[in-house]
N, C-alpha and C positions, 0 to 999 in steps of 0.2 A: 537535742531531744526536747521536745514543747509538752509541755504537761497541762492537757484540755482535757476541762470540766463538760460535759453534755447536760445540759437543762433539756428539762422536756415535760409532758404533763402525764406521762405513767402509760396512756394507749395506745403513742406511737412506738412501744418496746421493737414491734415486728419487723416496721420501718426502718430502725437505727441500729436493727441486728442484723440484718440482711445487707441493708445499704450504704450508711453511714458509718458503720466501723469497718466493716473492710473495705471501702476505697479511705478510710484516715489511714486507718493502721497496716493495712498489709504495705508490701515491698516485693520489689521483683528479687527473685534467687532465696538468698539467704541474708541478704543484706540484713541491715538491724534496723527496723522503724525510726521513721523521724518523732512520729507520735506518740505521747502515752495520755490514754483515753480515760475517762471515768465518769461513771454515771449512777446514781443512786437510785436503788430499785427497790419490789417490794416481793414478801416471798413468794407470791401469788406466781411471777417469772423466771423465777428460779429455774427450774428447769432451761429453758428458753434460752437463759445466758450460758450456762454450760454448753447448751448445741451449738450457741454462735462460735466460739471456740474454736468451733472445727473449721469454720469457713478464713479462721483469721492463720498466716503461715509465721505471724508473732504473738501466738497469744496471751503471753507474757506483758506486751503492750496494749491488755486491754482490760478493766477491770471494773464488775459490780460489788457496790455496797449496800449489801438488805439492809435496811434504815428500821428504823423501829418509832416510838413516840418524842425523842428526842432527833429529830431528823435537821432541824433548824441548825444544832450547834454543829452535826455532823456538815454539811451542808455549808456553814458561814468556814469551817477548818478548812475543806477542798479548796472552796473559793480562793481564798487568801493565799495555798500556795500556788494555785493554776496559773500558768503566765496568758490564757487565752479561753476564750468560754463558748462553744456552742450552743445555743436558743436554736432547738428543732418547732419550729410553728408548724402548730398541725390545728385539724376542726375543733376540737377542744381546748386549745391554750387557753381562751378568755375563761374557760368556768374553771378552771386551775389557778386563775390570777392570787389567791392567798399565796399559793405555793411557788410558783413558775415565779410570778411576778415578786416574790421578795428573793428570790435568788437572783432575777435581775437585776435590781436594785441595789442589790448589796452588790457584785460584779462592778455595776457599772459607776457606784460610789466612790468602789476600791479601784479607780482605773483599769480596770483590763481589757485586754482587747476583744472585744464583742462580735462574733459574726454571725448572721443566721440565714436559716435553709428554712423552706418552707415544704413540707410534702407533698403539695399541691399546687399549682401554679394561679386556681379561683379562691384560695385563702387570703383573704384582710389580716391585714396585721391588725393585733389587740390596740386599744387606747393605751394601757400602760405599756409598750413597745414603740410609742410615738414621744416625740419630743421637738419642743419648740425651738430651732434655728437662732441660736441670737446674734446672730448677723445679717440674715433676710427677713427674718420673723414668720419662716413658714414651718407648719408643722413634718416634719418628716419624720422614718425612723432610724431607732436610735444605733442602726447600723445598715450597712447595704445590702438587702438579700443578694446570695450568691446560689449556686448548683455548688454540688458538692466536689467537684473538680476545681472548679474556681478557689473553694476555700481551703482545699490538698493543696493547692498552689501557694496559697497564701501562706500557708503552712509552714510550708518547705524552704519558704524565703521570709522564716519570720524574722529573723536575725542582722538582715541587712532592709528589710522593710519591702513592701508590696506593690510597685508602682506600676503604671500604664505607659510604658515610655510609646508607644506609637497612639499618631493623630488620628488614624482609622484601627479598627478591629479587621476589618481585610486585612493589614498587613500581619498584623499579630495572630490570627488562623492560619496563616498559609507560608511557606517557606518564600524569603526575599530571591525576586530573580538577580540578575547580575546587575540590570540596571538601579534597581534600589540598593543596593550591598555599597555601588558606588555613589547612591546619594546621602547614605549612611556614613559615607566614609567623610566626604565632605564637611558633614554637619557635628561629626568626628574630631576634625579637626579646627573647626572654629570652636567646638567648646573645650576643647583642650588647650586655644589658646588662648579662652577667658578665665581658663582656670593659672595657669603661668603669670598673666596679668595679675589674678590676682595677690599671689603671691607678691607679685613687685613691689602692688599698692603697700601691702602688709608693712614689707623693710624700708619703703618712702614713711610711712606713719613712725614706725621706729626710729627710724632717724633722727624725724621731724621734734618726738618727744624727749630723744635723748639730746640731740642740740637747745632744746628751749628749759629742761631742765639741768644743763649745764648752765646758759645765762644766768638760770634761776641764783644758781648756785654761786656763780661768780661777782651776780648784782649784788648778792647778801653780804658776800668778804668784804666789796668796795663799801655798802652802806654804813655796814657794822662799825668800820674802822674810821665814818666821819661822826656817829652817832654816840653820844656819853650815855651812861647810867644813868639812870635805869627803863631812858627812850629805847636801847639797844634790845632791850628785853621784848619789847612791842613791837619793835622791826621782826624779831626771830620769831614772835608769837605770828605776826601776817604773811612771812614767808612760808612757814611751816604750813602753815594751815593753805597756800594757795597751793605748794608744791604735796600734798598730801591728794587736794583735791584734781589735780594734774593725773597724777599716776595712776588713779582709781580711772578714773575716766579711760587713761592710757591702758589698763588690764581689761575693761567691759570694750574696746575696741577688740582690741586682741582677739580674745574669746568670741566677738561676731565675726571677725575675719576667718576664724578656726572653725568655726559650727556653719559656715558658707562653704569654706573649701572641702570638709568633712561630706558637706551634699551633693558637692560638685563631683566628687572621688569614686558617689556612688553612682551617679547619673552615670560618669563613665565608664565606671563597672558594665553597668546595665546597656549600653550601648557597642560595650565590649562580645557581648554576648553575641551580638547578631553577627559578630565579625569572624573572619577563621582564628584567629589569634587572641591571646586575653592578656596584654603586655603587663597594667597596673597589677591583676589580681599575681598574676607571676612573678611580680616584682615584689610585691607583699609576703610569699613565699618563700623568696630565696633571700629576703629581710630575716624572715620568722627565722629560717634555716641558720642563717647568717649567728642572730642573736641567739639563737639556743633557747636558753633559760635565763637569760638578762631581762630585765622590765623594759620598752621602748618608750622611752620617750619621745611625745610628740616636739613639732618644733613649736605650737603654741606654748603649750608647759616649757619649752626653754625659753623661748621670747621674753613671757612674763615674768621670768628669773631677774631681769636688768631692771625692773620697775616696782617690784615687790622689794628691792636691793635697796631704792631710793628711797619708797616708804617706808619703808623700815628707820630708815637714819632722820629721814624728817618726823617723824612719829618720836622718835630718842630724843630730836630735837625740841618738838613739842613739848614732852614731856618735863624734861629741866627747863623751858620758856616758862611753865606750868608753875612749877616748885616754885622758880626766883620770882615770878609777880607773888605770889602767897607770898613767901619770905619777904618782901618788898615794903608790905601793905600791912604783914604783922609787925 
């Protein structure tokens, strides 16, 4: 369930009663809405939102707030708990910009995810709707207009995120024939075998860290035992401190390893879809089923267990290196 905020500038009430809440919020049958809607209004529409009511078959997931003279602090509360915001651009946004535009601002301060619909397809977007690029240095705005299908959609797959996996919109309007299913199937299984790859790489890094942080360890006993007092102390203070700066390094690998195959898992989610079979999401399933009520954990969070383990003990070691130069020197 997505809890979206509706920004708007007060005249397009008719617009986003009519059109916009019921393709967000209704559902076919009975099902339960993915959406819950909210938009602060004024009692002037009152009425207006009670009639919408009727056309919505959850109307439970959908709800006005008569706002009064403190409408800011009402306004900045939604914000902050919405995980998504709607900006309905209509002919009057820009003479709304006190109002419209500091609820954008504050949205788009507080990261949330921003989409906007325009009611008209000859509307400009406002100046304050526009933002400079800091990677090309062009201005554009500060989200992609979408129809409101496109952003039910977006909706719907907030949770695993929103992507275009095909090169054309031809294929993505129209059902795959048999010969695309098998050029999908193809392209299927090469990234399925970049993803195995990557794995490999993963436990070759693994390896690589735990055999050189074993030399580490083993160069230290040979050093130590030709080193006297209170040189030995300085030996352990430069081992420590390289094996500290090892592992660290060896955990920020990890975690990109983990946050690449994490993207890889979903790509093939999503290319699962077009296929008659959904093997990974099924396998996630009869996991979930599998563990019940146990926490899963990931194999990055075990990975990093073996290198957090070392840090830990060169960090101990550090520390009494620490004490005995103090002790040394008082």
């Amino acid at each position: 369930m997505i809890d979206l905020f509706i920004i708007h500038s007060g005249t397009d009430s008719d617009y986003i009663l009519e059109k916009v809440v019921p393709t967000l919020v209704n559902t076919e049958g009975d099902k339960k809405g993915h959406t819950n809607a909210l938009l602060l209004g004024t009692e002037e529409y009152k009425e207006k939102y009670a009639i919408a009511k009727n056309n919505i078959n959850n109307p439970d997931n959908f709800e006005v707030r008569i706002t009064g003279n403190n409408w800011k602090k009402e306004a900045k509360s939604f914000l902050k708990r919405a995980r998504a915001v709607l900006v309905i651009v209509g002919k009057d946004t820009y003479e709304k910009k006190d109002s419209v535009g500091f609820e954008i601002k504050y949205a788009h301060d507080h990261g949330k995810l921003i989409l906007l619909h325009k009611t008209s397809p000859e509307i400009k977007l406002p100046d304050f709707l526009m933002e400079k690029d800091k990677f090309t240095g062009k201005t554009k705005g500060i989200a992609r207009e979408q129809s409101l299908e496109q952003i039910r959609e977006r909706i719907d797959n907030f949770d695993i995120g929103f992507y275009n996996i095909f090169s054309d919109d031809k294929y993505r309007n129209s059902p795959l024939d048999k010969d695309q299913i098998g050029r999908v199937m193809e392209q299927y299984k090469m990234y399925q075998k970049t993803s195995e790859d990557l794995v490999a790489r993963r436990q070759s890094v693994s390896s690589f860290y735990i055999s050189v942080n074993s030399a580490l360890v083993a160069a230290y006993g040979m050093i130590l035992g030709l080193v006297e007092y209170p040189n030995n102390i300085f030996v352990t203070l430069f081992m420590t401190l390289m094996g500290i700066i090892l592992d660290i390094s060896w955990i920020k690998i990890l975690e990109s390893y983990g946050a690449l195959n994490s993207a890889k898992m979903k790509v093939i989610s999503m290319l699962e879809r077009e296929l008659p079979i959904c093997l990974y999401d099924t396998e996630w399933a009869v996991m979930s089923d599998k563990l019940n009520k146990k926490k899963y954990v990931s194999f990055t969070d075990s990975e990093k267990r073996i290198p957090k383990i070392f840090l830990c003990i060169y960090c101990l070691m550090l520390l009494i290196s620490i004490v005995s130069v103090v002790a040394y020197f008082v």
